[in-house]
N, C-alpha and C positions, 0 to 999 in steps of 0.2 A: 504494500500500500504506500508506502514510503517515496518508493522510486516511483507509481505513477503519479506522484504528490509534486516528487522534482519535476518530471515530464512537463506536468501539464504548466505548474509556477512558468516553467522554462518557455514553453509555449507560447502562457501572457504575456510575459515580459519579452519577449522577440520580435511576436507582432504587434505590440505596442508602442515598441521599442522604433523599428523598423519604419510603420507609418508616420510617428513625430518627425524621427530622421528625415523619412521620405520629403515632406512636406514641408520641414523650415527646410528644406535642399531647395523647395523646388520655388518657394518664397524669393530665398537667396538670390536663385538664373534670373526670375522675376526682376528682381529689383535691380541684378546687374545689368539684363537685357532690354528695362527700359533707361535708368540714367546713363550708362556708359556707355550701349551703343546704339541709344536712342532710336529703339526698336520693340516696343512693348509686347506683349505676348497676350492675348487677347483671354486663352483658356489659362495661364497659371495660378490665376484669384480663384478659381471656380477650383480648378483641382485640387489643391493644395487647401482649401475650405475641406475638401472630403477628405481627404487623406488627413487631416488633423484632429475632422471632430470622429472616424474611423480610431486611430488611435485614442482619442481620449475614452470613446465609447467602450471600446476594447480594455483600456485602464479600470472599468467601475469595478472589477475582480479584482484585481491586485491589489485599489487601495482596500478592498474589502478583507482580501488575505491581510494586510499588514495592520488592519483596524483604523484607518485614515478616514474613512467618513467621516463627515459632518454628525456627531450625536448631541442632543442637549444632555447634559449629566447634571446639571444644576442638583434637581431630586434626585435622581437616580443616584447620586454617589452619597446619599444622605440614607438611603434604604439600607437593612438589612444583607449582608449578603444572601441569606437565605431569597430572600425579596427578590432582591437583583438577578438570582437566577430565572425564577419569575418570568419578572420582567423583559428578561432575555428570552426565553424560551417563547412569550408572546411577539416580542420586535423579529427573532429569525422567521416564524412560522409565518407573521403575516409580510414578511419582507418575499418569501418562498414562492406566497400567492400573489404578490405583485411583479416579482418575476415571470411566473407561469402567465400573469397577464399581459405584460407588456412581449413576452417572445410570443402570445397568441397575436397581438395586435402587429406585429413588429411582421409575423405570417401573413396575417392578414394583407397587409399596405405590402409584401413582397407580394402576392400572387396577385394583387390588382395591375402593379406596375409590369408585373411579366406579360400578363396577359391582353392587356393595353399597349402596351411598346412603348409608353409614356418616355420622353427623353428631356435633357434640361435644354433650358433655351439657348443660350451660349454655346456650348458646345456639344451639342445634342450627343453628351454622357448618358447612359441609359441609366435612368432613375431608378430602375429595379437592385441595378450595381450598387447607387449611391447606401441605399436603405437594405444592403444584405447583412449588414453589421450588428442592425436592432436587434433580428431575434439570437441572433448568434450573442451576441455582447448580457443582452441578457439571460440565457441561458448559463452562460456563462457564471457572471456574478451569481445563478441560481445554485451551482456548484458550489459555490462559496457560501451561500448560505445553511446548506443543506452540509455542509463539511461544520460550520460552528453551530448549528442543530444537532448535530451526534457527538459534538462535543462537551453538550451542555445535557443532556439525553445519558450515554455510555456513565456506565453504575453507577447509575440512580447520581448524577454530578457528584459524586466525594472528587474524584480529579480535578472538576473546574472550581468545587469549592475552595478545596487546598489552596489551588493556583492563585484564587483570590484574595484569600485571606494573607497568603505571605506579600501578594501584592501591596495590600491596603497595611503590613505591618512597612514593607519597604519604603513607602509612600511616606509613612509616618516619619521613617527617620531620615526622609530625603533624599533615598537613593533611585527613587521613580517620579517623575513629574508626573501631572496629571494624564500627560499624551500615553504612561507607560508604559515607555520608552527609554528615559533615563536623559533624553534630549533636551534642550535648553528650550524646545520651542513651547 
């Protein structure tokens, strides 16, 4: 389990990786190809638009994997750990079904655009292309969900309680910031 854990991490972070690259690259020719040799490039705003929000899309797993979302903890870090498990086990379950909903919607908006041949104006990019990322991206983050669901699940949480409580003892003496990380941010 381990190794298809690297695999897949390995996977996000490549084509996540890849797209950003791609894309401030192709910014880059843009900007050199219009001020330098005063020659603009009509399709590289348009592409490099998708190949960016592509990778970012692509990114909602990894910051998921490394717990980077945006969360409010205001309360939640006032709760019981027992609570907090909780609390947790309702945020993955209904995060799971908001996945399953947006890669149904994400289906959706692909088979219309396949089936329409719908293309962008500019440079009649096929739209189907643009919009393959939704369901994929979040099915994706669905994995991630469904991976810190069996974390919080797998016996009866004594694991993720532990995990928490040394947390919240390291916290105390300031060897974790709130990111729990140990980061300055």
């Amino acid at each position: 389990m381990n190794r298809f854990k690297k695999i897949y991490s390995a996977v996000e972070e490549t084509l996540a990786g890849t797209f950003f690259f791609t894309g401030v690259c192709l910014i880059f020719y843009g900007v050199v190809s219009r001020y330098v040799f005063k020659k603009p490039l009509f399709w590289v705003d348009e592409i490099s638009t998708y190949i960016l929000v592509w990778g970012c899309i692509l990114g909602w797993s990894i910051a998921q994997r490394d717990g980077r979302h945006i969360r409010v903890g205001l309360l939640y870090e006032f709760l019981p750990p027992k609570v907090q498990r909780y609390v947790s086990i309702f945020a993955s379950t209904a995060s799971i079904l908001f996945c399953l909903f947006l890669t149904y919607l994400g289906y959706v908006l692909e088979t219309k655009y396949l089936q329409t041949g719908q293309r962008s104006l500019n440079t009649q990019f096929p739209l189907w292309a643009v919009y393959f990322f939704v369901p994929v991206a979040a099915l994706m983050l669905c994995v991630r969900y469904v991976e810190e669901l069996y974390h919080l699940l797998k016996d009866g949480g004594r694991a993720w309680l532990e995990a928490k409580l040394a947390e919240n003892e390291a916290r105390k003496k300031g060897v974790i910031t709130p990111h729990g990380d140990g980061s300055a941010l």
